[in-house]
C-alpha positions as a LaTeX table, in Angstrom:
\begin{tabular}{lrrr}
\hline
Residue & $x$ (\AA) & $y$ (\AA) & $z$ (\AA) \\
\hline
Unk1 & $-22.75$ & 56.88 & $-29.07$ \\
Unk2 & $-23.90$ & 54.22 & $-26.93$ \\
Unk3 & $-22.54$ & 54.12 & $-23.50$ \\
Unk4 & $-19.36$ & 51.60 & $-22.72$ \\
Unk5 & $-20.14$ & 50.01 & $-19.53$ \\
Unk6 & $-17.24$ & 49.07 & $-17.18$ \\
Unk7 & $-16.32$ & 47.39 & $-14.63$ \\
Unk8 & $-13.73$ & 48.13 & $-12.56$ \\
Unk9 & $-11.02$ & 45.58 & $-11.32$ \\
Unk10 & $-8.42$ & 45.04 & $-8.27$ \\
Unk11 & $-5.89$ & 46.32 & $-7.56$ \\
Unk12 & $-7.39$ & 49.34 & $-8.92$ \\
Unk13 & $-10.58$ & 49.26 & $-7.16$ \\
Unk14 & $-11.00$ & 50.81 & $-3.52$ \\
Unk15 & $-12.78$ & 49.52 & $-1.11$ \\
Unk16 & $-15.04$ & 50.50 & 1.52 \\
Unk17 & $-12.35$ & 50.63 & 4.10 \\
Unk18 & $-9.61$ & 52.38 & 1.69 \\
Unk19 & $-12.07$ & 55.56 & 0.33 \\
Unk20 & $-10.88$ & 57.51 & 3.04 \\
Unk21 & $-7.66$ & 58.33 & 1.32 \\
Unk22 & $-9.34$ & 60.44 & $-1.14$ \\
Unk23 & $-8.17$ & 63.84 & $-0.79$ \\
Unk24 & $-10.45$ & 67.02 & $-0.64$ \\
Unk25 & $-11.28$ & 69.14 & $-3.25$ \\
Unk26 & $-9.06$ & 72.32 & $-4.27$ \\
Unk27 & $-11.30$ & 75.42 & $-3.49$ \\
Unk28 & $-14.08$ & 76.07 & $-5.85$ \\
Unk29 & $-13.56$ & 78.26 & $-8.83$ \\
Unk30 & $-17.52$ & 79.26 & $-9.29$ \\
Unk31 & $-19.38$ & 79.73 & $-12.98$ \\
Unk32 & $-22.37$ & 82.24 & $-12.45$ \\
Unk33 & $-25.00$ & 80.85 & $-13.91$ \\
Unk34 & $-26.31$ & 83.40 & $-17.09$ \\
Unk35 & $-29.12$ & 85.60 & $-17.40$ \\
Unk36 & $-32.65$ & 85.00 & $-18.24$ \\
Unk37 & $-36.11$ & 83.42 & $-18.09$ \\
Unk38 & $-34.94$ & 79.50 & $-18.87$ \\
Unk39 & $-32.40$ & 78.11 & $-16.22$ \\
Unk40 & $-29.03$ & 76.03 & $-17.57$ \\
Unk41 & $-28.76$ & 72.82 & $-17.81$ \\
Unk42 & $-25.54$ & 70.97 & $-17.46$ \\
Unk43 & $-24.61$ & 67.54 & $-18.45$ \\
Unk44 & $-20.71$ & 68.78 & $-17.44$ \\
Unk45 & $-19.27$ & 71.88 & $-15.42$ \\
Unk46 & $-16.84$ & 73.38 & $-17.55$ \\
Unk47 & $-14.35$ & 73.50 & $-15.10$ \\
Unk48 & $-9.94$ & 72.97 & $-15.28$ \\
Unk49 & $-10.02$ & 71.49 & $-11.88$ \\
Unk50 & $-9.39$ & 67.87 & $-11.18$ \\
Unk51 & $-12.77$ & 67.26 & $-9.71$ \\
Unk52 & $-15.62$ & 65.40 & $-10.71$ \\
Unk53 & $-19.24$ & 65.56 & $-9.15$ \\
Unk54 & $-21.07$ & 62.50 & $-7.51$ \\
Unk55 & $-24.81$ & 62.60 & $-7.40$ \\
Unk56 & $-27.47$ & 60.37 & $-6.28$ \\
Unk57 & $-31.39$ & 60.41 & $-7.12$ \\
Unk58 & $-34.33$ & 59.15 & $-6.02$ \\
Unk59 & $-34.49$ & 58.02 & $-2.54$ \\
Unk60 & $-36.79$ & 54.91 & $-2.65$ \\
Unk61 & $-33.94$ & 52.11 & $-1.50$ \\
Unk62 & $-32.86$ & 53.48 & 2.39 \\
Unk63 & $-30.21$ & 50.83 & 3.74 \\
Unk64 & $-29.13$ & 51.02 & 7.25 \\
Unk65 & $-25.13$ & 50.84 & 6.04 \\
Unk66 & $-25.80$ & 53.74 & 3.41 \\
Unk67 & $-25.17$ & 56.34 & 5.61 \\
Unk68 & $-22.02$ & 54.90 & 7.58 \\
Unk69 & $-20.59$ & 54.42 & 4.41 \\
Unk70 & $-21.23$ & 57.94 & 3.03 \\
Unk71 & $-19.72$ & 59.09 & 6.64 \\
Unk72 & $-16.37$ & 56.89 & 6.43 \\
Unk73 & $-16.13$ & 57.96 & 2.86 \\
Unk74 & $-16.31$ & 61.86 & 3.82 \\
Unk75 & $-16.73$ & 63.19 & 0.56 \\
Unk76 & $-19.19$ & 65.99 & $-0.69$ \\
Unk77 & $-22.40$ & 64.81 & $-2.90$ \\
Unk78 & $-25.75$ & 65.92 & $-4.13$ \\
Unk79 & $-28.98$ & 63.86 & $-3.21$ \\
Unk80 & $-31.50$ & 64.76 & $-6.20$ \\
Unk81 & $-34.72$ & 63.57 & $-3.96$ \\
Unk82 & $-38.59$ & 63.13 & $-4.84$ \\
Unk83 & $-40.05$ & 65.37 & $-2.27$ \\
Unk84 & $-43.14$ & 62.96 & $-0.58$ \\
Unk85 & $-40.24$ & 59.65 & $-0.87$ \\
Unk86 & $-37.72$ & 61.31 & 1.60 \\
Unk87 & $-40.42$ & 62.99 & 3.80 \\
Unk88 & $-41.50$ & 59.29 & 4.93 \\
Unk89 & $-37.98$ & 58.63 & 6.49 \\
Unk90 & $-36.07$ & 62.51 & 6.78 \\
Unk91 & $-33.93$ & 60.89 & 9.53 \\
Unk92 & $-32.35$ & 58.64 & 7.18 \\
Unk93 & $-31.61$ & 61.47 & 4.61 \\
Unk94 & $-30.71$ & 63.86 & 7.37 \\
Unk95 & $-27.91$ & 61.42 & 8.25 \\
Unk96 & $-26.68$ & 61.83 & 4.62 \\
Unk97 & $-26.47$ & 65.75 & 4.78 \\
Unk98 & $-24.55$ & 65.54 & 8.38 \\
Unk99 & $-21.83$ & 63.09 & 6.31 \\
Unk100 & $-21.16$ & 65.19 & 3.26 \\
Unk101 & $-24.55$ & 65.20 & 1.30 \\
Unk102 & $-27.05$ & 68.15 & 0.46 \\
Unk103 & $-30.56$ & 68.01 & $-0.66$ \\
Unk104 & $-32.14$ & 69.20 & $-4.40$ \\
Unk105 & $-34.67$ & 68.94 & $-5.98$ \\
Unk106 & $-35.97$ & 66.17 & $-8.50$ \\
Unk107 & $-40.04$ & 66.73 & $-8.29$ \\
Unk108 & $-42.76$ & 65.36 & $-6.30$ \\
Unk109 & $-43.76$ & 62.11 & $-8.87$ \\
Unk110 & $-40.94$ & 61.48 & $-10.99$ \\
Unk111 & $-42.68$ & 61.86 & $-14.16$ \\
Unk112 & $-41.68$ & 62.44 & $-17.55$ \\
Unk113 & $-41.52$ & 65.95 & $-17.68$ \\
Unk114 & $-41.01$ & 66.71 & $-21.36$ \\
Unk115 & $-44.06$ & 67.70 & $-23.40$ \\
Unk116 & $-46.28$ & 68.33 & $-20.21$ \\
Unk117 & $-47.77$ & 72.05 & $-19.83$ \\
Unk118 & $-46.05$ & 74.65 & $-17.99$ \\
Unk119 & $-48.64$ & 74.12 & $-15.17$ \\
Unk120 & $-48.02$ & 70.52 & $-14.95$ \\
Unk121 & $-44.19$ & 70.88 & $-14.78$ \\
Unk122 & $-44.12$ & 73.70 & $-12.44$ \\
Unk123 & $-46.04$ & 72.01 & $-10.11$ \\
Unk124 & $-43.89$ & 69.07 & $-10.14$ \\
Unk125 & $-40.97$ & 71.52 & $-9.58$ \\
Unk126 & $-41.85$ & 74.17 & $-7.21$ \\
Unk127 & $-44.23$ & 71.86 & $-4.97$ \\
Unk128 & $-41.26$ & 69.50 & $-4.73$ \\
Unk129 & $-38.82$ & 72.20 & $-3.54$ \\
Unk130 & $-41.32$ & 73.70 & $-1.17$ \\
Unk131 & $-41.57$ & 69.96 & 0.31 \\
Unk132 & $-38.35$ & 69.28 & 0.72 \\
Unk133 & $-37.38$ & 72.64 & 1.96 \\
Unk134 & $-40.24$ & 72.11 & 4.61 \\
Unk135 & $-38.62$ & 68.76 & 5.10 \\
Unk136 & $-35.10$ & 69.63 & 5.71 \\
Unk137 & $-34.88$ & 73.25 & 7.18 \\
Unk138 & $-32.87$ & 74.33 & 4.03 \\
Unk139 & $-32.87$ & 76.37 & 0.73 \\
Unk140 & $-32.83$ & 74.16 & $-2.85$ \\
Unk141 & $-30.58$ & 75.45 & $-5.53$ \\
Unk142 & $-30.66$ & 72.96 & $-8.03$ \\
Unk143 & $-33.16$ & 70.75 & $-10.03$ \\
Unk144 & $-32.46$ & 67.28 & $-12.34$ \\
Unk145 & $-35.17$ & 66.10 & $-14.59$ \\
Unk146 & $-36.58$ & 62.76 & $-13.71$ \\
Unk147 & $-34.82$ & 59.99 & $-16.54$ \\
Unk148 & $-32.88$ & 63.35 & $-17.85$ \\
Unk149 & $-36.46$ & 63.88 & $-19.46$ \\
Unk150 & $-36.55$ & 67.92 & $-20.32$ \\
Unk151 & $-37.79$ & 70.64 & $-22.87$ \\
Unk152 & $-37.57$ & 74.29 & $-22.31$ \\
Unk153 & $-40.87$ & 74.45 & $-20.70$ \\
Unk154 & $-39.43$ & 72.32 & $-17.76$ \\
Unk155 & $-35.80$ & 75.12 & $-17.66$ \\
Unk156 & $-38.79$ & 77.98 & $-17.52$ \\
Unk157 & $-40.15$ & 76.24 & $-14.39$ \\
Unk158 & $-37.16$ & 75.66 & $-12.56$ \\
Unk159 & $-35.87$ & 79.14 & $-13.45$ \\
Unk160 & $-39.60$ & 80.07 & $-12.16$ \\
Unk161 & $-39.26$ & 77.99 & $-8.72$ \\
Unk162 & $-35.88$ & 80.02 & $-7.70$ \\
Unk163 & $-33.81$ & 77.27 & $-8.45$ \\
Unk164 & $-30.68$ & 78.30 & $-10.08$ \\
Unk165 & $-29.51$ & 75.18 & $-12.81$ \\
Unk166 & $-30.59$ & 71.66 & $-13.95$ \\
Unk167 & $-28.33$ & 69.10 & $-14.28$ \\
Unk168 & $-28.06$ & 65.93 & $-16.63$ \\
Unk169 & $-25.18$ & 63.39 & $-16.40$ \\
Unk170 & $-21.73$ & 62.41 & $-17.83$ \\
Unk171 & $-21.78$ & 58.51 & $-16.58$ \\
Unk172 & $-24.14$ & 56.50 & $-14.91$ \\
Unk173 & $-23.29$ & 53.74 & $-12.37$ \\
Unk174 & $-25.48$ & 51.08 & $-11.61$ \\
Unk175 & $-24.97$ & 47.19 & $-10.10$ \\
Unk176 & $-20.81$ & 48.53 & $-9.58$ \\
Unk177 & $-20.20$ & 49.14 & $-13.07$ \\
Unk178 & $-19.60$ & 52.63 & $-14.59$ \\
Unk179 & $-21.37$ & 53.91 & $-18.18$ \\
Unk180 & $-19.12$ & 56.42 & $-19.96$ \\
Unk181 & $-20.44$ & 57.92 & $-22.85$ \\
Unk182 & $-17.26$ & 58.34 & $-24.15$ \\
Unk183 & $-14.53$ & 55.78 & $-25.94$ \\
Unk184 & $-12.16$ & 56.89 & $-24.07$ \\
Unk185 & $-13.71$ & 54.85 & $-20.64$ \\
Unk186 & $-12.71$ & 57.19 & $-18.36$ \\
Unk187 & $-14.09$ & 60.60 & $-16.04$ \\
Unk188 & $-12.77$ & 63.96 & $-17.25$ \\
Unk189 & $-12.87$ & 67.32 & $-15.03$ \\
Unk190 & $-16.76$ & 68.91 & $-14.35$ \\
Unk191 & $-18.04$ & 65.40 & $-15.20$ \\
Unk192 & $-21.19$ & 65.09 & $-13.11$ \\
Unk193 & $-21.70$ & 60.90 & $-12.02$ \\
Unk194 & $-25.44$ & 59.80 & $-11.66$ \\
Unk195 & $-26.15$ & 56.78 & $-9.52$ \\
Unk196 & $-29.00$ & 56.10 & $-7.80$ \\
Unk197 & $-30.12$ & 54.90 & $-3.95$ \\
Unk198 & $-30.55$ & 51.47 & $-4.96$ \\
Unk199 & $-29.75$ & 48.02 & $-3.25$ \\
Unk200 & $-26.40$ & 47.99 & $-5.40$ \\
Unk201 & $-25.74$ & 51.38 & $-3.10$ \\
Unk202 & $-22.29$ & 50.07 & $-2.03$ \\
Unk203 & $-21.00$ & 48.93 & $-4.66$ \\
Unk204 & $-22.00$ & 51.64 & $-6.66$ \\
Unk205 & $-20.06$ & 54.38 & $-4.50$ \\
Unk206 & $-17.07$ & 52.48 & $-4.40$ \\
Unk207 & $-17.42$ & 51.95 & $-8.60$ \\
Unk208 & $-17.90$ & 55.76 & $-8.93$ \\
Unk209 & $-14.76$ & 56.82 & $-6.39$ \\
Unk210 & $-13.08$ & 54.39 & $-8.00$ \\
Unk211 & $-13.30$ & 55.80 & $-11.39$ \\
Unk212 & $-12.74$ & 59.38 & $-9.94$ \\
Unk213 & $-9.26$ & 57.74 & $-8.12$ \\
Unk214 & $-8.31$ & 56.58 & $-11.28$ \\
Unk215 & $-8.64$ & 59.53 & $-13.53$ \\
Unk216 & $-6.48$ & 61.70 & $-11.08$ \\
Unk217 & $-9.99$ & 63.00 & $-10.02$ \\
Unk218 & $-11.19$ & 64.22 & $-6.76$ \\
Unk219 & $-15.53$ & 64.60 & $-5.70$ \\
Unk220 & $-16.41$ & 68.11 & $-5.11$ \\
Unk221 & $-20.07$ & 69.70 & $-4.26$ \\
Unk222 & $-22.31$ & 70.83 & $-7.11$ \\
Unk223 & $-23.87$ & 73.73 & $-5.23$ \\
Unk224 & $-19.92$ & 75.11 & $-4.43$ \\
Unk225 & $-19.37$ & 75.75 & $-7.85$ \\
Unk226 & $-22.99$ & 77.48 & $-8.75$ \\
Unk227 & $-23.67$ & 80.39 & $-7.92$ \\
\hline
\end{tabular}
């Protein structure tokens, strides 16, 4: 199915100084990850909580009001960063972790990883988690697949690297306006939100919360549920 883009409209739409009333999450009911030599990936938690899961890749676009905004919002999300793109400016990603934000893995080149060799794709994996962990002081967990592009080769290499699950995406937000991939336009429990550090970076946040407000939806952290 093709994705349904929307747009969100007042009076239903937050705004920057309103996302503070978004409550916390409820305490995290984890899913251990199974067993084996290819880690999971996940395109949705399968959780019964009302909480949905705001991401963010990349890392090229660094605006000055990014991380105030991330700080007034004060929820929990997971920065998928290119290793060598946020070791130019750590400060500015650093300011993102102190404000609700945690650092994973999403590979040193952002290349398309399916139908490269095992070589090629653990090197993109484990050299980007080794950067980033040298970056940041702190252990990786997770991995997402540059443009969701994966095979099993690239789940045997981040299962190799130590990293515990991929992840792939429910909606996309881009330029404000939420992509569902479902008719029914609207977030559902585990759904995990992709959205990008971009110049839109404002707009985009407030589309995604948004859409979480509306669905009776709260954000919660990736790496609490995990383990």
């Amino acid at each position: 199915m093709r994705a349904a883009i929307v747009r969100v409209a007042s009076p239903a739409r937050l705004s920057a100084h309103t996302v503070t009333a978004i409550p916390p999450a409820p305490a995290a009911q984890p899913i251990h990850v199974p067993a084996g030599p290819y880690a999971p990936i996940y395109k949705r938690l399968p959780v019964t909580q009302p909480v949905a899961f705001l991401t963010i890749d990349d890392g090229w676009f660094q605006l000055p009001d990014d991380p105030r905004l991330m700080r007034d919002a004060h929820i929990p999300f997971t920065m998928f960063l290119i290793g060598p793109v946020a070791a130019k400016n750590p400060g500015f990603f650093a300011q993102l972790e102190s404000s609700g934000g945690v650092v994973e893995d999403h590979t040193i080149t952002h290349p398309e990883l399916r139908g490269k060799s095992y070589e090629f794709q653990r090197h993109e994996v484990c050299d980007a988690r080794t950067s980033l962990e040298h970056t940041f002081g702190t252990t990786l967990h997770l991995f997402r697949p540059p443009f969701g592009d994966y095979d099993q080769t690239t789940l045997r290499a981040v299962h190799d690297c130590g990293l515990k699950a991929a992840f792939y995406w429910s909606e996309t937000v881009n330029n404000g306006a939420v992509a569902y991939q479902t008719a029914e336009h609207r977030i559902h429990p585990g759904d995990i939100i992709l959205m990008h550090f971009r110049p839109a970076f404002t707009n985009d946040v407030i589309a995604a919360l948004t859409a979480i407000h509306n669905a009776g939806l709260t954000p919660a952290l990736l790496e609490d549920y995990i383990v």
